[in-house]
N, C-alpha and C positions, 0 to 999 in steps of 0.2 A: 559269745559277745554279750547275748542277752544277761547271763549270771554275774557277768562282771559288771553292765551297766547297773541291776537291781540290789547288787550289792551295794554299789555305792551310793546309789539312791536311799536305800535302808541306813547306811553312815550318815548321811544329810539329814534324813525327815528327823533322827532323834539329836546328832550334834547340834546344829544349828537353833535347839532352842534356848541352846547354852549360848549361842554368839548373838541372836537378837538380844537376850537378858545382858551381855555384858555392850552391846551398842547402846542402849537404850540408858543405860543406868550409866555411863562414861557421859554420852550427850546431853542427858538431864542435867549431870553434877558438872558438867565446863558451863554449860548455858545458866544455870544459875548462878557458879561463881563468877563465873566474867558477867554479871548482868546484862545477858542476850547481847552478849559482843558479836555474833552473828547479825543483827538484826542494827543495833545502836551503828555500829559502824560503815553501815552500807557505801554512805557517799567517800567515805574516805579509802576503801577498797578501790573504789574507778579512780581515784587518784595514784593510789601505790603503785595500780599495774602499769603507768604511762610514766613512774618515773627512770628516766636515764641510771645505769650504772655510776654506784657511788665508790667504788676501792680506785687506790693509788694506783693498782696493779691491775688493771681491766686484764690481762692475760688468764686471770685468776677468777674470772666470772664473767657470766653473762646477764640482760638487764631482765628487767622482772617481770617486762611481756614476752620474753621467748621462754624463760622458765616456767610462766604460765602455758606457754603454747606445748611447750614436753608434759604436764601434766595431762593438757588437755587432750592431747597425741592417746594417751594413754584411754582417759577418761572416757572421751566420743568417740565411739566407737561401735560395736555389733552389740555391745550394752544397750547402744539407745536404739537400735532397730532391730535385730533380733530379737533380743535378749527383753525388752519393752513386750513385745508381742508372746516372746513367751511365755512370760508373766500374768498376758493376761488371758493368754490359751490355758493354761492351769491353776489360774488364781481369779480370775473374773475381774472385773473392772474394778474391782477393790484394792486390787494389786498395786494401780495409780496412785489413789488416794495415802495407801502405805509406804508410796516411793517419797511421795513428797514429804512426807512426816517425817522419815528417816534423813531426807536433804536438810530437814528445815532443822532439826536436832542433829545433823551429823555436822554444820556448818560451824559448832562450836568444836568437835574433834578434831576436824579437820584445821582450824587454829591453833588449836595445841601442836598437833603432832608436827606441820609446819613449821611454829614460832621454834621449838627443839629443835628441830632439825640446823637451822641458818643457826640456832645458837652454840649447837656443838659440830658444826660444821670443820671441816679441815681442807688445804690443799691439796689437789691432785696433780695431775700431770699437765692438763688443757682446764679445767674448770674446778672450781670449787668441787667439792663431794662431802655426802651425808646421807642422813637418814637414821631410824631406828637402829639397823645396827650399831651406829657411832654413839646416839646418848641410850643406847643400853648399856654399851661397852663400857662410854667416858664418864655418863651421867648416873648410871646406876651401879656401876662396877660390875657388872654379870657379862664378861666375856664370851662364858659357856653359852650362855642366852642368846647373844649379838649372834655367834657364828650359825647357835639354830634357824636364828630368823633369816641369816643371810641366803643360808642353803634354800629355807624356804620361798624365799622371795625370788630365788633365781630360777627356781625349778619353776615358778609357779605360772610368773609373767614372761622369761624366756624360753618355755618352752610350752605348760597347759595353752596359759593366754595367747600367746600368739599361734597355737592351733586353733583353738576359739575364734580368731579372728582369719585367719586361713580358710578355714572350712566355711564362715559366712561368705566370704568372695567365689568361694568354689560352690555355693549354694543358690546364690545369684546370676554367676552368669549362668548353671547348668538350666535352671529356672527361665532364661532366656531363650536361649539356643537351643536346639535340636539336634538332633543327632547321639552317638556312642556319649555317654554317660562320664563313663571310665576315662576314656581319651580326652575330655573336655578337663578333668579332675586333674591329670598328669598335665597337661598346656597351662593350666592357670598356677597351679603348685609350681612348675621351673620358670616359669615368666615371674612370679610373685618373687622367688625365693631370688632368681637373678637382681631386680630392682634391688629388695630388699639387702644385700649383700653388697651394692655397690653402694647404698649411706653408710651403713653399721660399719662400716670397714672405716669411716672418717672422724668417727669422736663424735663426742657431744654436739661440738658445734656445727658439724656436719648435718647432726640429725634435729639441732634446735631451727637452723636456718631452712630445713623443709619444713618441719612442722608448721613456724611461722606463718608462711602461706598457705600451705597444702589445709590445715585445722580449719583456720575462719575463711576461706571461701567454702568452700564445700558445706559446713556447718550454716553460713548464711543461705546456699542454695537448697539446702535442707529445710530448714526454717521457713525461707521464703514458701515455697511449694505446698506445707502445711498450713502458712494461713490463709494461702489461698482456699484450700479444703475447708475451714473453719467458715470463710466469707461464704462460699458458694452454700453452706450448712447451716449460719446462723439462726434458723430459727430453730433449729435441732441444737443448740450449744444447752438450755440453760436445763433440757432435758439430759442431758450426758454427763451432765455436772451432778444433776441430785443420782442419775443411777451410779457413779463412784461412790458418793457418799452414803448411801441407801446401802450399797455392797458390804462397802469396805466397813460397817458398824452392824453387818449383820441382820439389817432391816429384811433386805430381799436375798435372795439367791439367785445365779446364772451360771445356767446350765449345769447343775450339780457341785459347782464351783462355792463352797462357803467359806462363814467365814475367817476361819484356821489358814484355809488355804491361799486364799487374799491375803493374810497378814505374810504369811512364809513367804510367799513369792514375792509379791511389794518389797518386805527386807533384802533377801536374797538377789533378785533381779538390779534393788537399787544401790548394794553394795557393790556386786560389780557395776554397775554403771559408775557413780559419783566416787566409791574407794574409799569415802571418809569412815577415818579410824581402822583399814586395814594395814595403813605402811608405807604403802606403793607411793602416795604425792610423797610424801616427805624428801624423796630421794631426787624428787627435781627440784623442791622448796631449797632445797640446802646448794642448788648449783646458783642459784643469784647474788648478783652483789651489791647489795643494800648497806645503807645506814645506821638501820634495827634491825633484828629480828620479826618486831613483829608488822613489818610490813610485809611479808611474804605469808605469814598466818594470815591476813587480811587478802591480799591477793588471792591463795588454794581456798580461802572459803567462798570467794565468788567463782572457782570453778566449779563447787558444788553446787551452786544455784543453774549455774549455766548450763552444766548439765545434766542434772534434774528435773527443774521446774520449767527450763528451757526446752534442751534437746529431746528429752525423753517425752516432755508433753505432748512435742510434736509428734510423734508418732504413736501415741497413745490417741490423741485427739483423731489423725487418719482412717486408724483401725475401729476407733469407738461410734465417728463417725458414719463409716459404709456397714455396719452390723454391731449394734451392741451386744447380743448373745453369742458370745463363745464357748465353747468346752471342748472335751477332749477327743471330739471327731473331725472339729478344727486343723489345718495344716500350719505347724509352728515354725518360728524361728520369719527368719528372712522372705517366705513365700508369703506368708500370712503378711507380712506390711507390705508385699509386692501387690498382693492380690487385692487388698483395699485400695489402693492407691489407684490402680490402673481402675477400677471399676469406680474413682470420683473423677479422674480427669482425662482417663483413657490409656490406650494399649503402649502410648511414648512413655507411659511413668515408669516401667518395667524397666527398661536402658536407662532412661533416668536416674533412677534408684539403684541400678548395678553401677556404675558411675560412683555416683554418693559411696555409698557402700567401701565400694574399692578402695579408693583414697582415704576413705575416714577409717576404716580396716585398717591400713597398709601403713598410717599416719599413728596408728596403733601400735603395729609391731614396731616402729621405731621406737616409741615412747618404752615399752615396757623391755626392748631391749634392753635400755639404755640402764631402767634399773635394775636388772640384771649383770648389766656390766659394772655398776658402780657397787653392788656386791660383790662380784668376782674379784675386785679389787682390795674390796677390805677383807674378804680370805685371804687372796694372795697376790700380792704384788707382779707374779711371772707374765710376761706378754702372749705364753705361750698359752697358759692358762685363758687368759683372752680372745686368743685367735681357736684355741679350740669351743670356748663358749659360741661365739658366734656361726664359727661352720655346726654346731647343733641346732643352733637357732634355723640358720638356713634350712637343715634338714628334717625341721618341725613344720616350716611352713608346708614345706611337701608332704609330707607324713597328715596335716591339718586340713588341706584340700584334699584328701581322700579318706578322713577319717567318716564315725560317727558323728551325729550332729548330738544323739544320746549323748553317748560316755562322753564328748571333748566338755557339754555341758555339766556335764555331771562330778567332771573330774576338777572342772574350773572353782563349782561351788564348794567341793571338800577342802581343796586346798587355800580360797582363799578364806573359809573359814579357820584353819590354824592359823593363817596372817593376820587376823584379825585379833584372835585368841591373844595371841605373842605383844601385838603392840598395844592393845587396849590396856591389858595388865601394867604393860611398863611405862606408860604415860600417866595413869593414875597416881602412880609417885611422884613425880617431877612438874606434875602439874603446877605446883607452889611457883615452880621458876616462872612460867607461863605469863602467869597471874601478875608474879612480881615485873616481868618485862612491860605488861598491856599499862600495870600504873604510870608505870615508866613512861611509855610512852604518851599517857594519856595526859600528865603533866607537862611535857615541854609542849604536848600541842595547845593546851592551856596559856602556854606563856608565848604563844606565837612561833616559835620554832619548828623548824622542820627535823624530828627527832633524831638524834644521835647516840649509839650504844655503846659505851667503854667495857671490857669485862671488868674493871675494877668497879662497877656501878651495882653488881651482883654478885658479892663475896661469898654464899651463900652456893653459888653455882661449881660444882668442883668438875677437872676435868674439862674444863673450855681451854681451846687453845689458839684460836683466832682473838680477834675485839681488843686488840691494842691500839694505841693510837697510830701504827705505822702500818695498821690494815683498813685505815679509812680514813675518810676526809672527814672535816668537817664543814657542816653547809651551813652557810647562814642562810637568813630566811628567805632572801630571792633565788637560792639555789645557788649562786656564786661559790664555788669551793675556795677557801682559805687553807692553809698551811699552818 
């Protein structure tokens, strides 16, 4: 087991300098050409996400906070509490500072790959469907392409990923509880894999309407609890703040932690956490039903704040809090934000945090089922095809709660750097449409309107096959739908 893990550790430390360069250089090039549409558009994000579904055919989608709530599913998750501390068990508190860099520059990728998405979007059976596959397929013509990314996308998130998130719930309670190790491992795998089996089995909207709730409570009781940490610290904040920056630029070093290894893990940890420019949002970007496109590019880029500079702070802020020297004699992953926590507000944060955990886990593997299944669709239409994706899923959960914490990490970071690889490339072309949609947009909001997309408005765009006038309303400015 060890050859296999340091094998693929060896794949990571030299690929991955290949995907932070094409993150970085994607994010630079959308945030300059959209003139920091990440940033300009703030307030009209928190408006997008609270707008009611706008299609004739509400059958044919869902509104633009529960497809925010499947991204989110996805997003929050063992990223911002394991996965947070692992980072900074082998990157130093530098690792922070390089999460947020990547949020604050991936918040224009995550716009693109979005606005694509809802634009070459298609009908499915219960909800809208899309994603990279679709405008590789429709928008770039590279079908060969599409079906790669699809395979890899299904392999990646219905199976690595949600072992990733398996093994942090089985890492947690074992962390709790006492007793047989093994027998705790097998209890939490068929209990997990049973829930889990009883959404997946009901569609999208099955698994949007838990998310719903299940995401922003649990994420607010996360939150909450952190700043509680912070209040009872604050005279320790304004010191934790310069050693991130101090880190993360190479000034100091912790505990042998420099700083190469802060930039790698920072990327790496805040890819999976936030996802922008891997692939993965796009595939719940594209289940809404909006008016534009780029309301839902506005919507996934305030997932990436949320949870980056949100959720992930939070437990960065916990862990930096109770010891800011970490290295690699450190206890990673899940124990390591258990163990800070319980020793700022005591031995209840332990249950607490498996709690959290569980739900935000398990709020996980719905999410990344789901894009999984909306690949397995655009390979192949069969139900059967289907129904045997998801009994794999189930029997990854279990396979996940008894894995390594190594290799299930290890395997998460290789693969979704080819997802990363595959869409970055194919969005850099198509970008122009992007661009051309945000003008769009940015003019009728200029004239008082609440924007509307026709696809005759983007002749330029080939391969769309929604955006007629008989797949949407139109609103006038109080919101009043006309015919």
């Amino acid at each position: 087991m060890d050859t296999v893990v340091d094998a693929v550790v060896g794949i990571n430390d030299i690929y991955w300098y290949l995907v932070i360069v094409l993150l970085v250089v994607a994010g630079l090039t959308f945030t300059i050409w959209s003139v920091v549409v990440q940033i300009r558009f703030l307030p009209e994000m928190f408006r997008a996400i609270t707008e009611r579904p706008s299609g004739t055919k509400d059958e044919h989608g869902i509104s633009a906070f529960r497809a925010f709530t499947i991204s989110a599913a996805s997003r929050v998750g063992t990223g911002n509490v394991a996965g947070v501390a692992v980072a900074i068990t082998l990157g130093g508190p530098g690792a922070v500072f390089w999460m947020w860099m990547l949020a604050l520059i991936g918040g224009a990728t995550a716009f693109v790959e979005s606005t694509l998405a809802q634009l070459y979007k298609v009908r499915g059976s219960d909800s809208y469907v899309g994603g990279p596959a679709y405008y590789i397929r429709d928008g770039l013509r590279l079908p060969w392409l599409a079906g790669i990314f699809a395979v890899l996308i299904t392999v990646t998130y219905g199976f690595v990923f949600n072992s990733v998130q398996a093994n942090s719930i089985s890492a947690s309670v074992q962390g709790n509880i006492g007793g047989n190790e093994t027998l705790i491992a097998w209890v939490v795998g068929i209990a997990l894999a049973g829930i889990t089996a009883a959404v997946i089995f009901g569609g999208v909207r099955r698994v949007s309407a838990v998310t719903e709730v299940v995401v922003p409570v649990m994420a607010v009781a996360y939150i909450a609890i952190a700043l509680f940490v912070v209040a009872i610290n604050i005279e320790h904040v304004p010191a934790m703040f310069a050693l991130i920056v101090e880190h993360a630029l190479g000034f100091r070093e912790i505990a042998g932690a420099a700083f190469g290894a802060a930039l790698m893990q920072g990327m790496r940890r805040g890819l999976f956490s936030n996802e922008a420019g891997m692939g993965s949002v796009p595939n719940a970007a594209a289940t809404a039903s909006v008016s534009h496109p780029v309301k839902q590019g506005l919507v996934q880029t305030l997932g990436v704040y949320f949870d980056t500079i949100v959720v992930c702070s939070a437990t960065a802020f916990i862990i930096l809090l109770s010891n800011p020297s970490f290295g690699m004699d450190q206890p990673q992953g899940i124990q390591l934000t258990q163990n800070a926590l319980q020793g700022q507000v005591g031995t209840w944060a332990g249950p607490f945090l498996s709690v959290v955990i569980f739900f935000l886990a398990w709020s996980s593997v719905l999410g990344n089922t789901y894009y999984g299944e909306a690949n397995i669709r655009f390979l192949s239409g069969s139900e059967r095809a289907l129904t045997a994706f998801r009994v794999l899923v189930v029997l990854c959960v279990i396979g996940g709660s008894l894995g390594s914490v190594a290799l299930v990490w290890s395997l998460a970071d290789l693969f979704m750097g080819f997802m990363a690889t595959i869409n970055l490339i194919a969005i850099l072309p198509l970008a122009g449409l992007t661009m051309a949609l945000l003008r769009d947009y940015s003019e009728q909001k200029a004239q008082g309107r609440n924007p509307v997309f026709h696809r005759k408005d983007l002749p330029q765009a080939r391969g769309v096959s929604l955006w007629d006038d008989e797949d949407i309303e139109v609103w006038t400015k109080d919101e009043e739908p006309v015919r």
